[in-house]
C-alpha positions as CSV (number, residue, x, y, z in Angstrom):
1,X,0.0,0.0,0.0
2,X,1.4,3.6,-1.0
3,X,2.0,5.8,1.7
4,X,-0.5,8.9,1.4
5,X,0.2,12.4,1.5
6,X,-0.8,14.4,4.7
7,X,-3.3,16.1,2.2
8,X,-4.8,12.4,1.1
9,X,-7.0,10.4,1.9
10,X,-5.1,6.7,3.0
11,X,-8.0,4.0,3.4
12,X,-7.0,0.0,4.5
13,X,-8.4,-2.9,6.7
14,X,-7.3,-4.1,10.7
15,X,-8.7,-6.2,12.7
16,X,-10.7,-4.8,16.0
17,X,-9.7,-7.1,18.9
18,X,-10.7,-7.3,22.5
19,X,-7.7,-9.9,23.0
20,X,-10.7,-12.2,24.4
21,X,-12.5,-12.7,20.9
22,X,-11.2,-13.6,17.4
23,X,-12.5,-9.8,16.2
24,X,-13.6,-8.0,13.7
25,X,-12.4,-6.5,10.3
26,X,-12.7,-2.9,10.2
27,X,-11.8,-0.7,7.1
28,X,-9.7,2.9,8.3
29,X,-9.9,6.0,6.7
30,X,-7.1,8.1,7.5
31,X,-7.8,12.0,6.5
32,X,-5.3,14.8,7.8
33,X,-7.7,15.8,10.6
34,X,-9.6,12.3,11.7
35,X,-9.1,8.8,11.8
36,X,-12.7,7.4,10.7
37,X,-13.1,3.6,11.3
38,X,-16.3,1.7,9.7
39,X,-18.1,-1.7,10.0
40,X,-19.6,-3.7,8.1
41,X,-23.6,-3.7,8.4
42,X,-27.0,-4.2,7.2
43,X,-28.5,-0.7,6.0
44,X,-31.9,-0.1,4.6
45,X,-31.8,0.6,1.0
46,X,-34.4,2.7,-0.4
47,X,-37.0,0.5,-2.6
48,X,-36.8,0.6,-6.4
49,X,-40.3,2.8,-7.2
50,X,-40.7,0.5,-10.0
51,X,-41.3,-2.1,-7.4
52,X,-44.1,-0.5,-5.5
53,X,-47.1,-1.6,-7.9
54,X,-50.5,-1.2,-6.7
55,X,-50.7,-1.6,-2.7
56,X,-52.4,-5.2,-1.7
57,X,-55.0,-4.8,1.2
58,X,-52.7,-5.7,3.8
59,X,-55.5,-4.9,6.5
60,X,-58.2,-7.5,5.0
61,X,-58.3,-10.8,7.2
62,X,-57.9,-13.7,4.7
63,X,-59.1,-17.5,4.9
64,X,-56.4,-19.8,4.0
65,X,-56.4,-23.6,3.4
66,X,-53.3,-25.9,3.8
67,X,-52.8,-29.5,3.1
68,X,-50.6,-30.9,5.7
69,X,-47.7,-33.4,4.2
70,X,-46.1,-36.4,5.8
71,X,-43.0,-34.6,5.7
72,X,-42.5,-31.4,6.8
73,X,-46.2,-31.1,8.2
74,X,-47.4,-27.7,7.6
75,X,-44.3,-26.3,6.6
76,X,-44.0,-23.3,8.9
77,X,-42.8,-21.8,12.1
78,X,-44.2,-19.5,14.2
79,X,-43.0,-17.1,17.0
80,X,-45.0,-15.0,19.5
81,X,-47.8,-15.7,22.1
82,X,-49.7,-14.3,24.7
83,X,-46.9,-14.9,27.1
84,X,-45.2,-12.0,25.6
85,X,-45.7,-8.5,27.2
86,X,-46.8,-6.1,25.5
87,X,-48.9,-9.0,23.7
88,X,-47.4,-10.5,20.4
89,X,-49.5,-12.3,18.0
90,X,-48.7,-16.0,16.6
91,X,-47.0,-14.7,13.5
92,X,-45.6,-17.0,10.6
93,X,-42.0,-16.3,10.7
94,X,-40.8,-18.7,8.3
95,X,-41.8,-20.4,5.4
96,X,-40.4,-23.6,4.0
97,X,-39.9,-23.3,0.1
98,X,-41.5,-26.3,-1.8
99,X,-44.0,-27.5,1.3
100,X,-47.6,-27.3,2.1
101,X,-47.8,-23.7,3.5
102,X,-45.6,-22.6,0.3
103,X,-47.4,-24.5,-1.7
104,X,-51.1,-22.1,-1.2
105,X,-49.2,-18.8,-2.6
106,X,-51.7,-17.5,-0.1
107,X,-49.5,-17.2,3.1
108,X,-46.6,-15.1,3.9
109,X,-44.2,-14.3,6.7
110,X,-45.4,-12.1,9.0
111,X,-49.0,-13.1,8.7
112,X,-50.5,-13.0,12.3
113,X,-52.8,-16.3,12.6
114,X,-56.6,-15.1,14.1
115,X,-57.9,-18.6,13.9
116,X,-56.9,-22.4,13.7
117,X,-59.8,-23.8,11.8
118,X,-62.6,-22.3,13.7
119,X,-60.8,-21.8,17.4
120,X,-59.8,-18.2,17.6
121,X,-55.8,-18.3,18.9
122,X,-55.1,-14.9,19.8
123,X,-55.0,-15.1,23.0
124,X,-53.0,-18.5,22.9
125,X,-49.4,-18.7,24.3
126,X,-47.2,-20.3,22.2
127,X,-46.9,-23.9,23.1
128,X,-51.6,-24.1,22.9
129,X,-50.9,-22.1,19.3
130,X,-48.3,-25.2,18.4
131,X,-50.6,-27.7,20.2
132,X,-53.7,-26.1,18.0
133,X,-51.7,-26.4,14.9
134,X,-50.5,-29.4,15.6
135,X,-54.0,-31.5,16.7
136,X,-55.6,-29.5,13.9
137,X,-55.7,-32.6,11.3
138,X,-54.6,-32.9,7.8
139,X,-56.5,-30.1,6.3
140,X,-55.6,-26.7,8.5
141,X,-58.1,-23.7,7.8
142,X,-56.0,-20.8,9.4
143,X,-57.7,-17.1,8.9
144,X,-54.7,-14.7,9.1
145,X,-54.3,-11.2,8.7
146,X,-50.6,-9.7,7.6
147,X,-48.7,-8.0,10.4
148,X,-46.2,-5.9,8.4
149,X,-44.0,-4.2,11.2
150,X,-43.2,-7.9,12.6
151,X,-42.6,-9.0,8.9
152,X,-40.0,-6.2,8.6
153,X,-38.4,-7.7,11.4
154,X,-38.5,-11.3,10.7
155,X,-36.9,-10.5,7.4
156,X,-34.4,-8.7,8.4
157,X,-33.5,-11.2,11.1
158,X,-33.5,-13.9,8.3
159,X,-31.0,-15.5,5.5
160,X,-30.0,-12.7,3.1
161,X,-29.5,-14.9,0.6
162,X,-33.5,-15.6,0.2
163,X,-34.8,-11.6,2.1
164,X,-37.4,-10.7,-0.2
165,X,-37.3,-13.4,-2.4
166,X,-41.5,-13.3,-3.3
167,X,-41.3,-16.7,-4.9
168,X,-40.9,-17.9,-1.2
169,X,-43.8,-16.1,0.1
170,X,-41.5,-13.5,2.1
171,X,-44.2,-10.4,1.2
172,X,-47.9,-10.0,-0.1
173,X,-48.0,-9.0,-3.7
174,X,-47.4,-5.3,-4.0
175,X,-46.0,-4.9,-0.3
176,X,-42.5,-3.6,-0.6
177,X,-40.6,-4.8,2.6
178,X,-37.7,-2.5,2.9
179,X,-34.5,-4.3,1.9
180,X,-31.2,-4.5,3.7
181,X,-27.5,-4.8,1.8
182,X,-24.2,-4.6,3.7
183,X,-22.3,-1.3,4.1
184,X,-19.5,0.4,5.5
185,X,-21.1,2.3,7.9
186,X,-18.7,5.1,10.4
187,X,-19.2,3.9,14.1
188,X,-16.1,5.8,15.6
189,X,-14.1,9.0,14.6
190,X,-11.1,10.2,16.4
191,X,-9.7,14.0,15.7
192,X,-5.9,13.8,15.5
193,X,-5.2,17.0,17.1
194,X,-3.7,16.4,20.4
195,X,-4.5,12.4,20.1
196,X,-1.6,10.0,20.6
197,X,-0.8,6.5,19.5
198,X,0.5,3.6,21.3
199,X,1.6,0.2,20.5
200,X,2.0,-0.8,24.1
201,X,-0.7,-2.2,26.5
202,X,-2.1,0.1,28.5
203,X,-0.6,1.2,31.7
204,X,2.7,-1.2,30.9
205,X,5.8,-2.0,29.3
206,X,4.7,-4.9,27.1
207,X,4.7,-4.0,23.5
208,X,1.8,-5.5,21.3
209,X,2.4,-7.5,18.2
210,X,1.3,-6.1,14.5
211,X,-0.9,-3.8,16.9
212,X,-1.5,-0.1,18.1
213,X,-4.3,2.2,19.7
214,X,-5.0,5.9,19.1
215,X,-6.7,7.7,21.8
216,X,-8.2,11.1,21.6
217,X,-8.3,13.9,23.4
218,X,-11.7,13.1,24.7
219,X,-10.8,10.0,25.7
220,X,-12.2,8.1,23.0
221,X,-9.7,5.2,21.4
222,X,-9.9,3.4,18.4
223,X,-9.5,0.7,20.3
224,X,-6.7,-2.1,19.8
225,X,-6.1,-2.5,15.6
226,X,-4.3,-5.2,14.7
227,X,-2.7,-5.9,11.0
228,X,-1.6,-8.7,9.0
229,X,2.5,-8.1,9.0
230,X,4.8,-5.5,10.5
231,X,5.4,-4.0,6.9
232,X,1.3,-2.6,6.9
233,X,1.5,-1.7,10.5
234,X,4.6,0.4,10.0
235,X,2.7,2.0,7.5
236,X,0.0,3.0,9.6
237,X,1.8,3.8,12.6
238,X,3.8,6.4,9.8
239,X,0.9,8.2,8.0
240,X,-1.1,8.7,11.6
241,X,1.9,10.2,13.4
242,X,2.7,12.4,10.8
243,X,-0.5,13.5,10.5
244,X,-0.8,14.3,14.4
245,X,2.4,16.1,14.2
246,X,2.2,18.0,11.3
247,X,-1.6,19.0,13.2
248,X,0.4,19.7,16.6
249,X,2.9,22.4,14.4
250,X,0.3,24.3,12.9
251,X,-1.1,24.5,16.1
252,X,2.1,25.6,17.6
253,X,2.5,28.4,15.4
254,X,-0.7,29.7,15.7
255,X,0.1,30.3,19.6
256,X,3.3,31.5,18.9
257,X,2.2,34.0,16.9
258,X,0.2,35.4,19.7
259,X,3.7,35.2,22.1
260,X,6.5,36.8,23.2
261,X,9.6,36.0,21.3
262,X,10.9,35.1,24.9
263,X,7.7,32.8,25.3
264,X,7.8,30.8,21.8
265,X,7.0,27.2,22.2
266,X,9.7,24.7,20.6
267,X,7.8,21.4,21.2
268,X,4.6,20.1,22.4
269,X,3.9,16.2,22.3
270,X,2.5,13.0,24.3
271,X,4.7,11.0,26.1
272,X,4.5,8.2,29.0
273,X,5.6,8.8,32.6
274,X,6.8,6.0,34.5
275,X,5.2,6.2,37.9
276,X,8.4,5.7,40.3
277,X,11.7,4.8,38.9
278,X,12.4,3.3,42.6
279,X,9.1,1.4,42.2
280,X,8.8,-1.0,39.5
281,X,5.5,-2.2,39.7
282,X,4.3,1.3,39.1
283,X,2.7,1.8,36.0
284,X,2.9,4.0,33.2
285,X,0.5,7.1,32.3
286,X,0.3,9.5,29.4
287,X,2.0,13.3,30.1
288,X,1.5,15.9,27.4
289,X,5.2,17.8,27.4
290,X,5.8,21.2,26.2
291,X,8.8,23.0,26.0
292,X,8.0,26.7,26.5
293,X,10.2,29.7,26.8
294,X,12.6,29.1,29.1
295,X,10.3,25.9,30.9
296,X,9.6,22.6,30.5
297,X,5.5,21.9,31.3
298,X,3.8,18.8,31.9
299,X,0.0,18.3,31.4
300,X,-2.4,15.6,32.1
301,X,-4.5,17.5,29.4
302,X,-3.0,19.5,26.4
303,X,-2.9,23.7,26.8
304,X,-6.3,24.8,25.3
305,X,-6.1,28.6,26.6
306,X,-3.9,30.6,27.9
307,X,-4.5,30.4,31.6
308,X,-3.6,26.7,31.6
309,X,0.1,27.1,31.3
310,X,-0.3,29.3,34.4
311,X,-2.4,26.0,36.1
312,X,0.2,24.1,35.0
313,X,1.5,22.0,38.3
314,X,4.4,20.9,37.1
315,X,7.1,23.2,35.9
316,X,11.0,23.2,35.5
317,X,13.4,25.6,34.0
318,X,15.0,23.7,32.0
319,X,18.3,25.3,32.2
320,X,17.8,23.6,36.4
321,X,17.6,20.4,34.8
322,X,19.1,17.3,33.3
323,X,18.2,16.0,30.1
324,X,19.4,12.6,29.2
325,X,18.5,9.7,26.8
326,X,18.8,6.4,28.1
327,X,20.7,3.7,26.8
328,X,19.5,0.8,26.6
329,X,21.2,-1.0,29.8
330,X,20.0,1.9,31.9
331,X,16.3,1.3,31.3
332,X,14.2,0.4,34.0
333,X,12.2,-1.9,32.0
334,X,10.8,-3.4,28.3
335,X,9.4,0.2,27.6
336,X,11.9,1.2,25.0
337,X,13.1,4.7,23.9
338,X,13.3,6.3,27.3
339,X,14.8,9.5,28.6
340,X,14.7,11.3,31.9
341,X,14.8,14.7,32.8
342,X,16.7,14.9,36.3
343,X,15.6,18.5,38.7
344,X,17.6,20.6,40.9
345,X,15.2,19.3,43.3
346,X,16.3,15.6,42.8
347,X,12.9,14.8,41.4
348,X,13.6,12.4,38.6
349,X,10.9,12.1,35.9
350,X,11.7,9.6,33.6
351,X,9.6,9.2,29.9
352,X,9.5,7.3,27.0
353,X,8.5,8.3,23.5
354,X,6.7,5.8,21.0
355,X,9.7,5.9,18.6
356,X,13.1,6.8,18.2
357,X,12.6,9.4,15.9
358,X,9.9,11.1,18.9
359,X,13.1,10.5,21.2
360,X,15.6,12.5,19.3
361,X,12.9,15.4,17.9
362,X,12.5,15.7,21.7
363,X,16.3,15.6,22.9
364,X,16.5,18.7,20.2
365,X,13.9,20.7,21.1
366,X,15.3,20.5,24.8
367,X,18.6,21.8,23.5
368,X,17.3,24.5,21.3
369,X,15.5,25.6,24.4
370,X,18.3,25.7,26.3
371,X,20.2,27.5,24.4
372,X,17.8,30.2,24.2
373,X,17.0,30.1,27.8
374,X,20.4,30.5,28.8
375,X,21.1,33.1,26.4
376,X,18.5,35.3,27.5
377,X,19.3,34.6,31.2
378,X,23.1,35.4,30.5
379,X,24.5,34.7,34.1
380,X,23.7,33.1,37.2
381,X,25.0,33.5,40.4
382,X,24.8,30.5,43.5
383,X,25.8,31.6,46.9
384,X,28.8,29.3,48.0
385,X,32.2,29.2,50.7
386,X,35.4,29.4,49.6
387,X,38.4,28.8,51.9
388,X,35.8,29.2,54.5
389,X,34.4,33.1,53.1
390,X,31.1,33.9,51.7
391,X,31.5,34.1,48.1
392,X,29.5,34.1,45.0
393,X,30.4,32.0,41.9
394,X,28.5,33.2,38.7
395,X,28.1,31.0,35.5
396,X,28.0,34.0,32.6
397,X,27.6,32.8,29.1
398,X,29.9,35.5,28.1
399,X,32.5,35.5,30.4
400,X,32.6,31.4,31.6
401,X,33.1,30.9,35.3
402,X,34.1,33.8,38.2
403,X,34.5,33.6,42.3
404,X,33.3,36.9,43.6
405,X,34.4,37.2,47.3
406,X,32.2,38.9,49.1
407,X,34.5,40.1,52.1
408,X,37.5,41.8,49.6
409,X,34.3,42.9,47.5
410,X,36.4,41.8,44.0
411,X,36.9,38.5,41.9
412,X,39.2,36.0,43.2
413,X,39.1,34.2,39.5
414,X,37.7,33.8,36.2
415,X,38.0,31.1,33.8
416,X,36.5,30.5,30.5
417,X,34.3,27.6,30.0
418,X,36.7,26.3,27.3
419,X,39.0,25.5,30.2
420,X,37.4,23.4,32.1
421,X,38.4,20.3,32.0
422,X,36.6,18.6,34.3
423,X,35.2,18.4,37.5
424,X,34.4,16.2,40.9
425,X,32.2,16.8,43.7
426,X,31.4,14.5,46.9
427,X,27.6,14.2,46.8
428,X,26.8,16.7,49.0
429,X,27.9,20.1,48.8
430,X,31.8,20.3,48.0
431,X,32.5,20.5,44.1
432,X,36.1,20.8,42.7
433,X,36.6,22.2,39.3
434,X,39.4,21.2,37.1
435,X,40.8,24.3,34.6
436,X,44.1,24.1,32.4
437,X,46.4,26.4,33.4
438,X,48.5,29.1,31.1
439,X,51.3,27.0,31.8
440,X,51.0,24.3,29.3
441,X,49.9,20.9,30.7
442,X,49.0,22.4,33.9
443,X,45.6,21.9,35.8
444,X,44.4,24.2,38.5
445,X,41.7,22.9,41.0
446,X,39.0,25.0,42.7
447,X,37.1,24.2,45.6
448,X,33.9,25.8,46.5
449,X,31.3,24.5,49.1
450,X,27.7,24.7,47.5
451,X,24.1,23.8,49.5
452,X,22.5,23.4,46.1
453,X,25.0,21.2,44.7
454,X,22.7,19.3,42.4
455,X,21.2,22.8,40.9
456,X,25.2,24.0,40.4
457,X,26.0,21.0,38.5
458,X,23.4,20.8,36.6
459,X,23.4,24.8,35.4
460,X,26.9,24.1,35.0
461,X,25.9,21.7,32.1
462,X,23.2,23.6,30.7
463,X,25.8,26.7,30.1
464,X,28.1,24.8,28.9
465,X,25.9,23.3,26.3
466,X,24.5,26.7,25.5
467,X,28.2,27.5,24.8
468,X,29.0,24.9,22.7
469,X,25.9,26.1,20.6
470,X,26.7,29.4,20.4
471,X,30.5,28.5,19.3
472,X,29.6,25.9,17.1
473,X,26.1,26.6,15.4
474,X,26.4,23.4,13.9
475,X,25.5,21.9,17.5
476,X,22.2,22.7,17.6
477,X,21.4,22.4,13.8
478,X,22.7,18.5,14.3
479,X,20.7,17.7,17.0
């Protein structure tokens, strides 16, 4: 199947499975803005005018006579019975082709019987109707009178193959019964804006074969589609993603046009949030993550107006934080392309992306807004001892590192960032960095004594990688 273009339609078959049941084929029409899925079903079709004719009296009570055969007896059934509340007539629902009631051209399904011979039924159940029909003798008078809303729905609940088939005495001559073909008829649409997909169970790490779900914003899914081979689920998985994403950037430049330069957004996309790295038995739940000015947001429920960045409960600036992709012996479990963003507060959230590709378009955007975030920030200053003396060591994206003493009120040193070298720190608050000297193959240590050792180190790295971008535009441009 050829891959469609986000302005085509792409239309193909799954399979909608329960995992309990074998399931059902279901054909999937894949427009830029919905995923439509249809089943097959019975649908009225409009009768053929030509067909009408001249209308029968279908109201006139009729006095039928029937032969009954050694084989096959009267050849009918019947359904309904005074048992049945609100009251159902005995009504012929079937009519054996070739046999005794056939055989009169005078009886047809949905007929309500009034009479057995001269005993009026109607207010049989329907074991004394079969006991009436049965004691009734070889010659059966029935007096009948047609029933058509119960013979639109015995027909329909019969064999297509012989629905309205008048040489089997399905209708009266003249009465059209509405007739039913199969159809792909829509049951379920899902809008692709702000939906995700997911090819792993719900809630878990374990990755589903030939299979995915898409889930809307509302909550409704597609529920699990499963195709043939990996080649037409790849396919699939392809044509719907980039439809969501090319939906997700329009969107993202219609807020940005209404932003600050200072505020524009660089990414906005679903992920999954493992519930406790320390845990492993908790489960996994879908985050949408933005990456915003300088912050990093993440929402139970996608941004619809403006005041729900502000509601946001969980913010970082990501220039306190520490981005890293996962390898794949540092993974917690089966869930695969994993990264985790690490917080000055030691929170650790750790995500995974559906793809590789989602992984890496994310790991840029973070850097990109980085780089823009420190940039505009310029310099930042944590309160630290050295040699025992309140001082102030300030990361400056212009100027690299400087110790500021506060008691001589001047700078005890500065170093650029492209002499670091390297750096140590005991877990706690002492941190040692490593600069090459101006004598050649020289290193000079310096020791400062930090209470927010994590959020140093970790604004250490985010300068430094703003650096690196800003020295080497190629940086950010290969990400």
């Amino acid at each position: 199947m050829t891959m469609a273009s986000p302005n085509e339609a792409k239309v193909g078959f799954a399979t909608l499975s329960d995992g309990k049941t074998q399931g059902e084929i279901i054909q999937l029409q894949l427009t830029p803005e919905v995923l439509i899925l249809l089943r097959e079903e019975y649908v009225q079709r409009e009768p053929d005018p030509e067909e009408n004719g001249n209308e029968c009296e279908i109201d006139k009570v009729r006095t039928v006579e029937i032969r009954r055969e050694k084989v096959g007896g009267l050849g009918l059934s019947v359904k309904g019975g005074s048992e049945h509340k609100p009251l159902v007539p005995a009504l012929i629902s079937k009519i054996v082709p070739g046999q005794a009631a056939s055989k009169t051209k005078q009886l047809y399904v949905g007929d309500a019987i009034m009479k057995v011979n001269d005993i009026n039924i109607e207010t049989f159940t329907h074991d004394q109707v079969m006991e009436a029909l049965k004691t009734a003798g070889d010659i059966v008078t029935l007096t009948v009178k047609y029933f058509k809303p119960a013979a639109v729905f015995l027909n329909k609940s019969s064999d297509p193959s012989i629905f309205n088939d008048n040489d089997r005495n399905l209708s009266p001559p003249g009465v059209v019964l509405p007739k039913f073909e199969r159809q792909w008829v829509v049951y379920s649409s899902i809008p692709l804006l702000y939906a995700y997909l997911t090819r792993y169970v719900g809630q878990t790490d374990q990755l589903r074969i030939n299979s995915f779900e898409l889930v809307g914003i509302d909550g409704n899914t597609s529920g699990v589609l499963q195709f043939d081979d990996s080649h037409s689920l790849a396919e699939w998985v392809a044509a719907i993603t980039n439809n969501i994403l090319c939906l997700l950037n329009q969107m993202i430049k219609m807020m940005n046009q209404l932003l600050l330069p200072d505020e524009q957004i660089q990414y906005m996309g679903w992920t999954q949030e493992r519930g406790s790295p320390a845990h492993c038995s908790q489960g996994w739940k879908p985050k949408f993550v933005a990456l915003k000015g300088p912050d990093i947001y993440m929402f139970d429920v996608p941004p619809m107006q403006s005041r729900d960045w502000m509601r946001c409960d969980t913010v970082f600036q990501v220039y306190e934080c520490m981005f890293k992709v996962l390898q794949d012996s540092e993974l917690l479990d089966d869930k695969q392309h994993c990264c985790s963003v690490q917080t000055g507060s030691k929170e650790t959230i750790y995500i995974s992306l559906e793809s590789r590709s989602d992984l890496l378009q994310l790991e840029k955007a973070w850097y990109r807004t980085n780089h823009s975030a420190v940039t505009k920030l310029k310099a930042k200053t944590f309160g630290c001892m050295h040699h025992g003396r309140l001082s102030g060591l300030t990361l400056d994206i212009d100027v690299g590192f400087s110790l500021y003493d506060s008691e001589t009120k001047s700078y005890l040193w500065t170093y650029k960032f492209s002499r670091l070298k390297g750096s140590s720190d005991d877990g706690k608050q002492t941190l040692k960095l490593h600069f090459s000297s101006d004598k050649e193959g020289q290193i000079e240590t310096r020791k400062v004594e930090c209470s927010s050792l994590q959020l140093l180190l970790y604004c250490i790295h985010s300068f430094l990688s703003a650096k690196l971008a800003s020295v080497d535009p190629s940086f950010l441009a290969n990400m």
